[in-house]
C-alpha positions in Angstrom: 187.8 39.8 80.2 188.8 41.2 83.4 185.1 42.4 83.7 183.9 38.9 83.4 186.5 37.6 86.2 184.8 39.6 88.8 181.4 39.0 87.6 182.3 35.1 88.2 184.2 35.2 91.1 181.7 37.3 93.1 179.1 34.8 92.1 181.0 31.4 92.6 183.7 32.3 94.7 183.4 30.2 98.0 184.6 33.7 99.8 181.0 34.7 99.3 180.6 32.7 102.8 182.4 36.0 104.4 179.8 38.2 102.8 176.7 36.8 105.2 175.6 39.8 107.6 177.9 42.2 105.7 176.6 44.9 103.3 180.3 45.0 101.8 180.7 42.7 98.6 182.2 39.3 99.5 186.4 40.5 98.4 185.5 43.8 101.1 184.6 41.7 103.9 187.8 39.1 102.9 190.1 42.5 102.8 188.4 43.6 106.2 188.9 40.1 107.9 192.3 39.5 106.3 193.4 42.6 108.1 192.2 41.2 111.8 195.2 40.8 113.9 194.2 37.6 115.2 192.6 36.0 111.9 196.3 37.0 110.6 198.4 35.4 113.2 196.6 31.9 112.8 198.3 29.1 110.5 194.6 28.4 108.6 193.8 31.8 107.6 197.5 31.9 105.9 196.9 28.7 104.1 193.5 29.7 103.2 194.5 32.7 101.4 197.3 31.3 99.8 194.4 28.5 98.4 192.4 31.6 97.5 195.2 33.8 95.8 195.8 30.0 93.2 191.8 29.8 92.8 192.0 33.4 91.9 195.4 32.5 89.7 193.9 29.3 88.2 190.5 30.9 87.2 192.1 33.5 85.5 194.1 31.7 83.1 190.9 29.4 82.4 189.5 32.5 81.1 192.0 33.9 79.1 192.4 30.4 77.9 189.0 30.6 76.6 189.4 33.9 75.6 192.3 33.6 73.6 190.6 30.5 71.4 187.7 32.5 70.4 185.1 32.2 73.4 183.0 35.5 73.2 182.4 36.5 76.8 178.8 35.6 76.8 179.8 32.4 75.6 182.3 31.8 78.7 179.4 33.0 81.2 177.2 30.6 79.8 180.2 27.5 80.1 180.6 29.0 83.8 177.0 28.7 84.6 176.2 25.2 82.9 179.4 23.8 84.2 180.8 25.8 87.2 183.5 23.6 88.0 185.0 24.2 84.7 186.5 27.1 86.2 189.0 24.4 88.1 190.5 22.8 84.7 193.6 22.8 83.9 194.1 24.4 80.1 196.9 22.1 79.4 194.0 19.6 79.6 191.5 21.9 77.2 193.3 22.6 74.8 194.5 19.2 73.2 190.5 18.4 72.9 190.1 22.0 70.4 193.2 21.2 68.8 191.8 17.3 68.0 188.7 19.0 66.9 190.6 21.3 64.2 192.6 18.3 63.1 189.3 16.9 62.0 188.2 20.0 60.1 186.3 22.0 62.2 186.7 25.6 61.9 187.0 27.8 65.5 183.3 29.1 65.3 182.1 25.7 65.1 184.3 24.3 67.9 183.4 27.0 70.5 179.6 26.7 69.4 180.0 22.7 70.1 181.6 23.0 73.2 179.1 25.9 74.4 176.2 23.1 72.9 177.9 20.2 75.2 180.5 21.8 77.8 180.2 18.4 79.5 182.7 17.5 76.4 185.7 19.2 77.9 185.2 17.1 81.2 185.7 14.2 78.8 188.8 11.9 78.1 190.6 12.8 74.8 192.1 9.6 74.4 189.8 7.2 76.5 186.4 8.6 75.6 186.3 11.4 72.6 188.3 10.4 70.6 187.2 6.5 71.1 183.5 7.7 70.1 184.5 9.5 67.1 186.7 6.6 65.6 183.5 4.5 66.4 180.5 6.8 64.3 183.4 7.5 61.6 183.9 3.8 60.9 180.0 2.9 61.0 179.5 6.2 58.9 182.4 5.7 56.5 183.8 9.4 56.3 184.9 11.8 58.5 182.7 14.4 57.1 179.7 12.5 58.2 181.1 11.8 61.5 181.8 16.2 61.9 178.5 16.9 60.9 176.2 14.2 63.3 178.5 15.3 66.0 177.6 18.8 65.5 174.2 17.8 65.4 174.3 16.0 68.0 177.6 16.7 70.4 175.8 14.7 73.2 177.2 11.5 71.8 180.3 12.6 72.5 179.8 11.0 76.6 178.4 8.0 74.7 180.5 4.4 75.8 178.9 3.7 72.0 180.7 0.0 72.3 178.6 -0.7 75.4 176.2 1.1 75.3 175.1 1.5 70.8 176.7 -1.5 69.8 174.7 -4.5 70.6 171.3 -2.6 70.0 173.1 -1.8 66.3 174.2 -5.9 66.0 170.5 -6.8 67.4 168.8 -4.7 64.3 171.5 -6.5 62.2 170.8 -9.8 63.2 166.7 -9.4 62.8 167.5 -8.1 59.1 167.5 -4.3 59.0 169.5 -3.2 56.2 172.8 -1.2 57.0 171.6 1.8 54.8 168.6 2.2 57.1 170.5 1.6 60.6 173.2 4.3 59.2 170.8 6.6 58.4 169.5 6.6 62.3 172.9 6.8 63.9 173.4 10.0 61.4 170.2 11.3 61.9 168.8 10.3 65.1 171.1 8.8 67.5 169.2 8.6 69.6 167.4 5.9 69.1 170.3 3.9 70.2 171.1 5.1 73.3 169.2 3.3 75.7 169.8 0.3 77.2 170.2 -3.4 75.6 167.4 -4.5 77.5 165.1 -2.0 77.2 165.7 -1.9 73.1 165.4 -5.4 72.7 161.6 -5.4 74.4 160.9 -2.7 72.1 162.4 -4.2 68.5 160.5 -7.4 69.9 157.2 -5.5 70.4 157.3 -3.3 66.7 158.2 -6.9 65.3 155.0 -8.5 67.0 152.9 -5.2 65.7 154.0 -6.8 61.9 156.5 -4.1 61.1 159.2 -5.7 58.3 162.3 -5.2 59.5 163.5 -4.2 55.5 161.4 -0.8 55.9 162.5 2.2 57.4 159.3 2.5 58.8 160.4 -0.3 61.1 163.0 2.2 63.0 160.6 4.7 62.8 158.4 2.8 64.8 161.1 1.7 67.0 161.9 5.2 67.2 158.7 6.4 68.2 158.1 3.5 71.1 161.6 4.2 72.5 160.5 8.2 73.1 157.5 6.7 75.4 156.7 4.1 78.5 154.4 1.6 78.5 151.5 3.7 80.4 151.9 6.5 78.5 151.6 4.8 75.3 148.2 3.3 76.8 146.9 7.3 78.0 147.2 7.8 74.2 145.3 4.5 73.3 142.6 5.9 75.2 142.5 9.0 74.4 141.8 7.3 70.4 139.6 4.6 72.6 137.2 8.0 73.5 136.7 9.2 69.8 135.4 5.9 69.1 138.3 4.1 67.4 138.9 0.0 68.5 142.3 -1.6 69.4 142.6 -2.6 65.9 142.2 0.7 64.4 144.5 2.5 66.8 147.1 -0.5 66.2 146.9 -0.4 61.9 146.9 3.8 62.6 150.1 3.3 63.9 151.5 0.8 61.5 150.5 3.7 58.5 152.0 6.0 60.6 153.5 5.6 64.4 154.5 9.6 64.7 150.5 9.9 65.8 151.0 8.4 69.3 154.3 10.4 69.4 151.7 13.6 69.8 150.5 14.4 73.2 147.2 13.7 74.3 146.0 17.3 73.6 147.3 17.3 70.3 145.6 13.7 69.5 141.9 15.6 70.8 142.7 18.9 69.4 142.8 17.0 65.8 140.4 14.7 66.6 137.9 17.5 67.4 138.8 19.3 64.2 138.0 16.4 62.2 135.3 15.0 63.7 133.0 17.8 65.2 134.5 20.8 62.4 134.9 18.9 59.4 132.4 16.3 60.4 134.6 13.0 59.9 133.4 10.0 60.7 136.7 9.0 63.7 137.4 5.9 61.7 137.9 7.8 58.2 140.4 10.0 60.4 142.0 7.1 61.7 142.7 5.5 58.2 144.8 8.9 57.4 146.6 8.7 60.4 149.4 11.1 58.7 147.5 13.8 59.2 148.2 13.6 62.8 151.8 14.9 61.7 150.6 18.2 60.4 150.4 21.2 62.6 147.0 22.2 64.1 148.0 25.8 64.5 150.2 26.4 61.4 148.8 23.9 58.5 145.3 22.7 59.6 143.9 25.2 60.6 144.6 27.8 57.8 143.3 25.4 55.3 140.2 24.3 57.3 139.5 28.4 57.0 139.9 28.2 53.1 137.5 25.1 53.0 134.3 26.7 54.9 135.1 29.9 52.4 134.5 27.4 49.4 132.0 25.8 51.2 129.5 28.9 51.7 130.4 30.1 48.4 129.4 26.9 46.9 132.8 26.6 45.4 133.6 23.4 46.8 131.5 19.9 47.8 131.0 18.7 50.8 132.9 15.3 51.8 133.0 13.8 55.1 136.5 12.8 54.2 137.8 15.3 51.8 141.2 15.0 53.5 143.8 15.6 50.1 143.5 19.1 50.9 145.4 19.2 54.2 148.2 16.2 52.6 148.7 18.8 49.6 151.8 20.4 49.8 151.8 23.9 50.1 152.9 24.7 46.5 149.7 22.4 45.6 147.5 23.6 47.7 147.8 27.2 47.2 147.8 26.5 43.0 144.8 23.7 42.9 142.8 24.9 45.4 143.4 28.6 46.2 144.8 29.9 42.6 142.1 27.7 40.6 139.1 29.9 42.4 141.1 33.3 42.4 138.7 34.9 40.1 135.3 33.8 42.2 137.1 34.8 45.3 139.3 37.7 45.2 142.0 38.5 48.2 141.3 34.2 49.5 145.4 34.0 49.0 146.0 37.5 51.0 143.1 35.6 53.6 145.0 32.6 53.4 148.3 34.4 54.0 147.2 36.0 56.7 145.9 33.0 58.8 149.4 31.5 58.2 150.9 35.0 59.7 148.6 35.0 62.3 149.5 31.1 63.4 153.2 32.3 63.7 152.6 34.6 66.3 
């Protein structure tokens, strides 16, 4: 611990002003100007080094309060260097925001991995702001167990104002008809989605609403969901990008209705696909565009392993050619490997050890 004291002190200490034009480390040159005759005699440089001896004093009992509630010392650096002012705090004001966390069931692993996951929480309000929040997702979730484990997922929430700034976007999806289930599932799941302004929200729910999303699906947050992640202009880059492989407005719009995580992809993803499809599997753009969920597969890790496996059937005659033969990238991978791979094993000894090792390969 002492170790890590003069690691941070030598790196955030404001003495490291002495240090410029000296080869000695910043607390050498302090010792060597501290010892001048006439820096001693003068009224600031007494006050200054009484302010640096309670820095010094202050810092060192942040530590060991850290320390001593089962911060790791690579966990403290980290703290230090995302938030280097925590080093001013005052531990009588820490330690009342761990001890609320324990009282709500968290063990001291998980407290000290949340606060290293959000150290913006211990600059937080117990009683104005954390614990506010948490009475907040507990009553909309219904148990504190809930609440503990989307907090965890999630600590960001914690600097949420969620009356201000979650609430009316919640009461808006209320009021157009989306079931409680479905809005809980969000705020446990992907918070997210909430935390943007009312404004801004509303234009969105208004917008999935006018696309003919029913406000009784889950598919209707989902697509709130996926506008919220982009602006205006960049959902338009993506509608060209589909625009260029030959798909119309209409087809991009009912794509997205099936399935709005494909204009969540980037625009490389959306060709990369695309080109798969189209020029490697020979698709017609359209056919693509009506299984719009492939989109949500990865080119690297799923589609491209199995587009291997296809041309090996394919030049062994083991398989027909179809412009849309597009089941065998939906299969799951239990399925896949049994109906397609397992089913041909005989004909085409070592394809799952092939298969495997285009899956391997995609990893790296």
């Amino acid at each position: 611990m002492y170790n890590l004291f003069r690691r941070i002190i030598l790196l955030r200490s404001p003495l490291s002003v002495f240090s410029h034009g000296f080869s000695e480390s910043p607390l050498k040159s302090l010792r060597f100007l501290s010892t001048s005759s006439e820096i001693a005699s003068s009224p600031k440089s007494a006050s200054l080094a009484s302010n640096i001896v309670q820095l010094k004093n202050k810092r060192k009992a942040v530590l060991a309060f850290f320390g001593n509630h089962g911060f790791s010392e690579s966990q403290i650096s980290d703290l230090v260097k995302k938030v280097p002012l925590i080093l001013s705090a005052n531990p009588e004001t820490l330690f009342p925001i761990l001890l609320f966390f324990q009282s709500k069931g968290l063990s001291s692993p998980t407290i000290t991995k949340l606060v290293c996951s959000a150290p913006q929480v211990l600059n937080r309000s117990l009683n104005q702001e954390i614990i506010p929040v948490f009475d907040y997702v507990q009553a909309m979730l219904g148990t504190v167990e809930k609440t503990v484990a989307t907090i965890k997922r999630f600590p960001f929430i914690l600097g949420w104002n969620p009356r201000i700034s979650v609430g009316p976007n919640i009461e808006l999806l209320k009021q157009i008809g989306v079931p409680d289930s479905n809005i809980l599932k969000y705020l446990q799941y992907q918070p997210r989605v909430f935390l943007i302004s009312s404004i801004r929200f509303k234009e969105i729910v208004e917008r999935v609403t006018e696309m003919g999303f029913n406000p009784q699906r889950l598919q209707f947050l989902v697509a709130v969901f996926a506008l919220r992640s982009m602006t205006k202009s960049t959902w338009d880059k993506k509608v060209e990008v589909y625009r260029k492989w030959g798909l119309s407005e209409e087809e991009i719009r009912l794509a997205f209705r099936k399935h709005p995580g494909c204009m969540v992809l980037s625009e490389d993803n959306i060709n990369d696909t695309m080109d798969f499809f189209v020029n490697k599997m020979e698709c017609e753009s359209s056919s693509v565009a009506r299984r719009p969920t492939l989109f949500a597969f990865s080119l690297k890790k799923r589609i491209l392993p199995r587009g291997f496996v296809y041309q090996v059937l394919l030049s062994k005659g083991l398989i027909k050619k179809h412009k849309n033969n597009f089941s065998l990238f939906e299969y799951p991978e239990k399925r896949f490997i049994e109906k397609i791979i397992n089913r041909r094993k005989e004909k085409i000894p070592g394809l799952l050890e092939l298969y495997e090792q285009k899956l391997m390969d995609s990893r790296r």
